[in-house]
C-alpha positions in Angstrom: -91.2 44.5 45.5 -91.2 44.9 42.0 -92.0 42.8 39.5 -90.3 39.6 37.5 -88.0 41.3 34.7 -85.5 39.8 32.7 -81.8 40.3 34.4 -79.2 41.3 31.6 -75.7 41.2 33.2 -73.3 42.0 30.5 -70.3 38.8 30.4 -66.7 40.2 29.9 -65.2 38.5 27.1 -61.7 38.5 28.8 -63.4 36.3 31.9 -62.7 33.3 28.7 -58.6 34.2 29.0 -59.1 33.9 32.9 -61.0 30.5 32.5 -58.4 29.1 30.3 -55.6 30.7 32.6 -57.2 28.0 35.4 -57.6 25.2 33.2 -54.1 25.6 32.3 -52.7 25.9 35.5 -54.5 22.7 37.2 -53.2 20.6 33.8 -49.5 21.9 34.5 -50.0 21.0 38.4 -51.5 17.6 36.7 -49.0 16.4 34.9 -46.1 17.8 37.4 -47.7 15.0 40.0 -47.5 12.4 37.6 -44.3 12.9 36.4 -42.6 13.6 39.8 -40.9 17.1 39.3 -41.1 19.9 39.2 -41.5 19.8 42.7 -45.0 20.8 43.6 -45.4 23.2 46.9 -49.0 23.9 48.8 -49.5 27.6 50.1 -51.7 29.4 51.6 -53.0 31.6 49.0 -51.4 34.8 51.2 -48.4 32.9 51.4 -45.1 33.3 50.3 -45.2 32.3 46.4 -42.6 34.3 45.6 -40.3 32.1 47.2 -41.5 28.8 46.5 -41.5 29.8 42.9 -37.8 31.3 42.7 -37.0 28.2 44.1 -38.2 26.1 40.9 -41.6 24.5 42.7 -45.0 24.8 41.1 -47.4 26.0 43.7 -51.0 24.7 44.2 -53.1 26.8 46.8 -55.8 25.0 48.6 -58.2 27.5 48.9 -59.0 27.4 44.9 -59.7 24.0 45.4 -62.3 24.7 48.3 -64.3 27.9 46.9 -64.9 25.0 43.9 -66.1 23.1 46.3 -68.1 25.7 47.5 -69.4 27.0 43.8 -70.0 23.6 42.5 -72.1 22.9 46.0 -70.3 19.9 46.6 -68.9 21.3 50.0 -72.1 21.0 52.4 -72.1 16.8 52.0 -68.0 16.9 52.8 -68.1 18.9 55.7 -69.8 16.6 58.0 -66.8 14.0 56.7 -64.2 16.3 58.2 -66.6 17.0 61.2 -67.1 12.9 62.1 -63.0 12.8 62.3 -62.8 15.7 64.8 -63.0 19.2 63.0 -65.9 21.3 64.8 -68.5 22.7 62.3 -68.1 25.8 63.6 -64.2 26.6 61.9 -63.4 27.4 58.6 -65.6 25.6 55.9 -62.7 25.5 53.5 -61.0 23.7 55.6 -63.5 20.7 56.2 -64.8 20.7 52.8 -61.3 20.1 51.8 -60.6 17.8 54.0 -63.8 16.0 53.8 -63.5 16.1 49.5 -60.0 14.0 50.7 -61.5 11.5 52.3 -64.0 10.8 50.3 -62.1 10.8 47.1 -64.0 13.2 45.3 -62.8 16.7 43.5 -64.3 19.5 41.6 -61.3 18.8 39.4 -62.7 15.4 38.0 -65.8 16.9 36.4 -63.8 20.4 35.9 -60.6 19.0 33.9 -60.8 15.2 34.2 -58.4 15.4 37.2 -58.7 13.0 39.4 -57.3 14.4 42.6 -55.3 17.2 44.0 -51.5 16.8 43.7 -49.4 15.5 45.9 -47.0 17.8 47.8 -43.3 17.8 48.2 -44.1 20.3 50.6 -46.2 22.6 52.7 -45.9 26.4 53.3 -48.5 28.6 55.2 -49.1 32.1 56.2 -51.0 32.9 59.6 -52.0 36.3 58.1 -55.6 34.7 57.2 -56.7 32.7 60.3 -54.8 30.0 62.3 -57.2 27.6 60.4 -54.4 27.2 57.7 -51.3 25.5 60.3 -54.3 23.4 61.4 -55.3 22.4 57.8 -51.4 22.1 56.3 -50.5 20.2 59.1 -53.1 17.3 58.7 -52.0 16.5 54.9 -48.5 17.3 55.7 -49.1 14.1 58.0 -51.3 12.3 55.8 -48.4 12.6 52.7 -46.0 12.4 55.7 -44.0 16.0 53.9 -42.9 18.7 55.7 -44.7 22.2 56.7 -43.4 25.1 57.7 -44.9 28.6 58.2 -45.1 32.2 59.1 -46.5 33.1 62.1 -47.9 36.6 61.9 -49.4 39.9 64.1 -53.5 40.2 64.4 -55.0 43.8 65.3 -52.1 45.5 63.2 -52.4 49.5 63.5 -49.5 51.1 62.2 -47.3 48.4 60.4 -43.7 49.0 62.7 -40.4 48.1 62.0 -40.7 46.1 64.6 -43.5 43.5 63.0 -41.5 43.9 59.9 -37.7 42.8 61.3 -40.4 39.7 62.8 -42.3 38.5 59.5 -38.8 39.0 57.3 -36.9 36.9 59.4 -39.4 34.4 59.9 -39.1 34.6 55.2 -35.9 34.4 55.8 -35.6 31.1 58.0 -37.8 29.3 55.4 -35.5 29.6 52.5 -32.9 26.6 54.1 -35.5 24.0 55.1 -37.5 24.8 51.3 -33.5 24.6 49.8 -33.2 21.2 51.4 -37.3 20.0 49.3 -36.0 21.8 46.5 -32.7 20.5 46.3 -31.4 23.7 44.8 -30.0 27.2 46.6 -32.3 30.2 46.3 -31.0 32.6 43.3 -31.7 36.1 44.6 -31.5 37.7 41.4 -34.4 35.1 39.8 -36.2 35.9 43.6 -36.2 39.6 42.7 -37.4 39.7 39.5 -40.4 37.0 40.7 -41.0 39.9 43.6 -41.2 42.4 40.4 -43.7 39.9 38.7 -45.6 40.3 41.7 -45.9 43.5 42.2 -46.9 43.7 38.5 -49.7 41.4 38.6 -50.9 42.8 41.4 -51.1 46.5 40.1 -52.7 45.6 36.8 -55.4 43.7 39.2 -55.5 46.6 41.7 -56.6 48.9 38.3 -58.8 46.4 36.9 -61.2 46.6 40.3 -60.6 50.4 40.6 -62.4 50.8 37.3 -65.5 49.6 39.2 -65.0 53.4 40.4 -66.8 54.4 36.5 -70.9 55.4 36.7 -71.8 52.8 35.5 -69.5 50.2 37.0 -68.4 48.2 34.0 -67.6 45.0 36.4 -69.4 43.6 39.5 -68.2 42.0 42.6 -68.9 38.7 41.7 -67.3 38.9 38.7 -64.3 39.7 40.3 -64.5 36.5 42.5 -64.3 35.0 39.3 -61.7 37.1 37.6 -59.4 37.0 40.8 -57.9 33.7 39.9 -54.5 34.3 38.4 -53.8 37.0 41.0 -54.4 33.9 43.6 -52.9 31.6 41.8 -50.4 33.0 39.3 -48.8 35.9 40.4 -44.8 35.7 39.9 -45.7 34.6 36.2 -45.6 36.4 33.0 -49.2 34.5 32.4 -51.0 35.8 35.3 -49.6 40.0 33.8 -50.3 38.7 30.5 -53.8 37.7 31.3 -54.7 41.0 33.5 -53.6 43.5 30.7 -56.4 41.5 28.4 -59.1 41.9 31.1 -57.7 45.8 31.7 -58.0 46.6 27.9 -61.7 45.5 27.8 -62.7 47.3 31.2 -60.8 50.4 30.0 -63.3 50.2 26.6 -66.4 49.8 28.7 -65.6 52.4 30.5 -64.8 54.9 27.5 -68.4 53.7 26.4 -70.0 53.9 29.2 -71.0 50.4 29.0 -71.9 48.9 32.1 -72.2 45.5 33.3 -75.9 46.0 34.2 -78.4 47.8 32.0 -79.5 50.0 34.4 -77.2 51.0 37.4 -79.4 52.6 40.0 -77.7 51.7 43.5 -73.8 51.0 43.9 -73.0 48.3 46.8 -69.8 47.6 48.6 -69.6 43.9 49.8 -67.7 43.5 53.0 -66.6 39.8 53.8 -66.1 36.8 51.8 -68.5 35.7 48.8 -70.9 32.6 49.4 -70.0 30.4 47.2 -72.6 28.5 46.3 -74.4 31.7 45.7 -72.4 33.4 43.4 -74.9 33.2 40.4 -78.0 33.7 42.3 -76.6 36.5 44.4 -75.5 38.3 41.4 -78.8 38.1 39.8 -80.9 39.0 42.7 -78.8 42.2 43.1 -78.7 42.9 39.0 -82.5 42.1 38.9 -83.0 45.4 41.5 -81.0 47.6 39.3 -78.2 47.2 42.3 -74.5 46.3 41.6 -72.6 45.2 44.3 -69.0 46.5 42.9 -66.5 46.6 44.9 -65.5 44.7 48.2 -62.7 44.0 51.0 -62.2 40.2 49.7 -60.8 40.9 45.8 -59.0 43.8 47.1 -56.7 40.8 49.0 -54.5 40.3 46.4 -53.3 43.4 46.1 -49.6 43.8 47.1 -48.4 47.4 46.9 -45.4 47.0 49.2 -43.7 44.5 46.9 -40.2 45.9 46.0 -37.8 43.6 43.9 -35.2 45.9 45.8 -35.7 44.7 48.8 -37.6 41.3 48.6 -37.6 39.8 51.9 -38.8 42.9 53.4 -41.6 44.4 51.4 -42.7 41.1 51.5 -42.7 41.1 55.1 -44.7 44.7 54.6 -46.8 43.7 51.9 -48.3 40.3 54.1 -48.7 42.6 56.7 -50.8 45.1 55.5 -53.3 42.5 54.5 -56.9 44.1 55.0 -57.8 40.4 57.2 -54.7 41.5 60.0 -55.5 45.4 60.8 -57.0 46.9 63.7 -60.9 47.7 63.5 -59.9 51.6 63.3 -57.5 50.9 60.3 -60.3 48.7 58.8 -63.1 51.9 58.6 -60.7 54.3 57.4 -60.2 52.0 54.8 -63.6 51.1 54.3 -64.6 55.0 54.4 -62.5 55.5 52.0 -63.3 52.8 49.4 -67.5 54.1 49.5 -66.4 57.3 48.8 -63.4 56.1 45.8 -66.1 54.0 44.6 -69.1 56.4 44.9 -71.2 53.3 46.8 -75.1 54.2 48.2 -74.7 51.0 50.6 -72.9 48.3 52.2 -73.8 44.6 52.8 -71.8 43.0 55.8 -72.1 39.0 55.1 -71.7 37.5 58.4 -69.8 34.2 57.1 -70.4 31.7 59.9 -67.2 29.6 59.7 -64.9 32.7 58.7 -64.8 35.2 61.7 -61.6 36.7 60.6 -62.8 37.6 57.4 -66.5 39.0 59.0 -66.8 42.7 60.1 -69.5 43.0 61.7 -69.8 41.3 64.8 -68.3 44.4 67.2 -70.3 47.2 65.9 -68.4 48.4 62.8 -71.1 48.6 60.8 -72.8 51.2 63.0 -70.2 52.8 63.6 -69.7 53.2 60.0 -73.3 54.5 59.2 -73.1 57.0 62.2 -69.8 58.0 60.7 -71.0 57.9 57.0 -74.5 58.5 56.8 -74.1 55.4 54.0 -76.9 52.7 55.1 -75.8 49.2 55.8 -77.3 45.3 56.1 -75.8 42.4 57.3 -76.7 39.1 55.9 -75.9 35.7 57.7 -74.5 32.9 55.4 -71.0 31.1 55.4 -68.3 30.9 52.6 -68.9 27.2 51.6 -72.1 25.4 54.3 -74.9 25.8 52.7 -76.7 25.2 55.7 -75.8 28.0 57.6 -77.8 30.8 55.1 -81.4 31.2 54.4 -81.9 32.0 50.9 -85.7 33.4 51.5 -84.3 35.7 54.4 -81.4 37.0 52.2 -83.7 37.5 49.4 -86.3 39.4 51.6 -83.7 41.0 53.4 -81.9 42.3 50.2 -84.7 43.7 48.7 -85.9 45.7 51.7 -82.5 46.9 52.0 -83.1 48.0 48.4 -86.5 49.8 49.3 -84.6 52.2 51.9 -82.1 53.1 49.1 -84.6 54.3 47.0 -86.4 56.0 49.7 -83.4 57.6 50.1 -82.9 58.8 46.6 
């Protein structure tokens, strides 16, 4: 296409406060385990934190472990551990990397932080909203540390969120606060449970501005930084830390913006990324796309951890509403609108569909949305095959060729 040039992506300063933020939070879950309290819970990272933290436990969500699996490419050796005990290559990578990182020993965390493992649970809480890969996962360690599990068991295909599916998934909340009492041998203060809910919902605003200011020409953030930025949203909302932290990163977008500072040089093509990130391709993606004046800034995976329906009024509830209208659950005609939407909020010129192998339920593509979309739209699309975590499951000449021709249509179009 064209030729070699140095790629300039501008580095937010504030993505320092958001490394330290997860340093700090693996060290607290660190010394927790080896001093026996607090009481360490494992959730889903769509789970019900709010909960587990009004009831006293520190919370350590999986998934973070697995995507550093996945970006320090550790994950494609483990997966074939997980497979050899009876875990088909074909489900959810972050499952078997995990699992396979267990058996083995090994962690991300030991180079990271000098950790040497994950923690131990006291117990284990999951959320169905993401995939029934999570029960499956839970449940093995909850064996292997012989702890209890308990979940939430929640609607695919949602349309219309009904008060029906809402009296369902807030009961279900409901029922886990006794067997979680019993683990955290303490009762559940709903005033300290409200004002956790109205940490929530904070964090999850401030995060829900700091991607909508991707909306500016030129974007002052890119997609994959927000794969890297989304951390204490996972992992920490709830806290005062997690708010404290987003209002830093809010400031420095709202001064890009005012300056028109972009993170690239030289914004020519806005993308929209539907699915989940690769991984082990987070670097290289993001300079392939920065190094064709393209920046992929937006997407349906950040977006995840925003929690609108959060009320501290009415915990239980717009809890129940606020894991329900998760992106991952709705109905394919909920799921354009709010695509549709999203290219227009964000002004995008294209959309890249990434067919994630071992991740159906967070892929798009495979029932004709995408053309559906572009007939609707008139917004061009590609769809690029890869996987969340396996390696082997992506071609990084294809993507590369494929990217770049994409590229060639969008300036045709122009």
């Amino acid at each position: 296409m064209s030729e070699e040039k140095k790629v300039v992506i501008k580095r937010l300063k504030s993505a320092q406060t958001m490394g330290q933020f997860m340093v700090d939070y693996y060290r607290e879950l660190d010394q927790a385990a080896k001093a026996g309290k607090p009481k360490i819970a494992w959730c889903t990272s769509v789970g019900p934190a709010e909960i587990l933290r009004a009831l006293g436990f520190l919370i350590y969500f999986p998934e973070t472990h697995s995507a550093m699996l996945g970006t320090s490419r550790m994950a494609t050796e483990l997966i074939p551990v997980a497979n050899a005990i009876g875990y088909s290559p074909d489900i959810c990578s972050y499952l078997t990397a995990d699992i396979g990182a267990f058996c083995k020993g090994v962690s991300p965390l030991q180079k990271a932080f000098k950790i040497d493992s994950v923690p131990k649970p006291d117990v284990l809480v999951y959320n169905t909203n993401q995939c029934r890969d999570v029960q499956d996962w839970f449940t093995w360690y909850s064996e292997k540390f012989n702890v209890p599990v308990v979940g939430i068991h929640t609607y695919r295909g949602v349309g219309e969120v009904t008060d029906a599916h809402l009296d369902s998934i807030s009961k279900q909340f409901e029922n886990l606060v006794a067997p979680l009492e019993d683990v955290a041998d303490r009762k559940l203060d709903m005033d300290e449970f409200k004002q956790i809910v109205a940490l929530s919902r904070e964090c999850s605003d401030l995060w829900d501005q700091c991607l909508a200011k991707a909306a500016a020409m030129p974007s002052p953030l890119t997609f994959f930084d927000g794969c890297t930025l989304m951390g204490p949203a996972v992992v920490g909302r709830g806290t005062q830390k997690a708010i404290d932290a987003y209002k830093i990163l809010l400031g420095e977008l709202e001064e890009r913006v005012g300056s028109h500072d972009g993170a690239l040089e030289d914004e020519q093509f806005r993308i929209y990324w539907d699915g989940m990130p690769v991984w082990g391709r987070l670097g290289v993606h993001s300079k392939m796309f920065a190094g064709l004046n393209a920046n992929v800034i937006a997407s349906t995976y950040c977006s995840s951890w925003i929690f609108s329906a959060l009320d501290p009024n009415d915990p239980f509830t717009s809890m129940a509403r606020a894991y329900t209208e998760l992106f991952i659950v709705r109905s394919d005609d909920y799921k354009e609108e709010y695509i549709r939407n999203k290219l227009d909020f964000f002004k995008c010129d294209g959309i890249i569909y990434h067919n994630a192998k071992t991740c159906p339920n967070n892929t798009n593509c495979l029932y004709g949305m995408p053309q559906r979309l572009e007939q609707d739209t008139g917004i061009p699309s590609l769809i690029i095959d890869g996987d969340l975590n396996d390696l082997r499951l992506l071609s990084d000449e294809q993507t590369k060729t494929n990217v770049e021709a994409f590229i060639e249509q969008l300036e045709e179009r122009k």
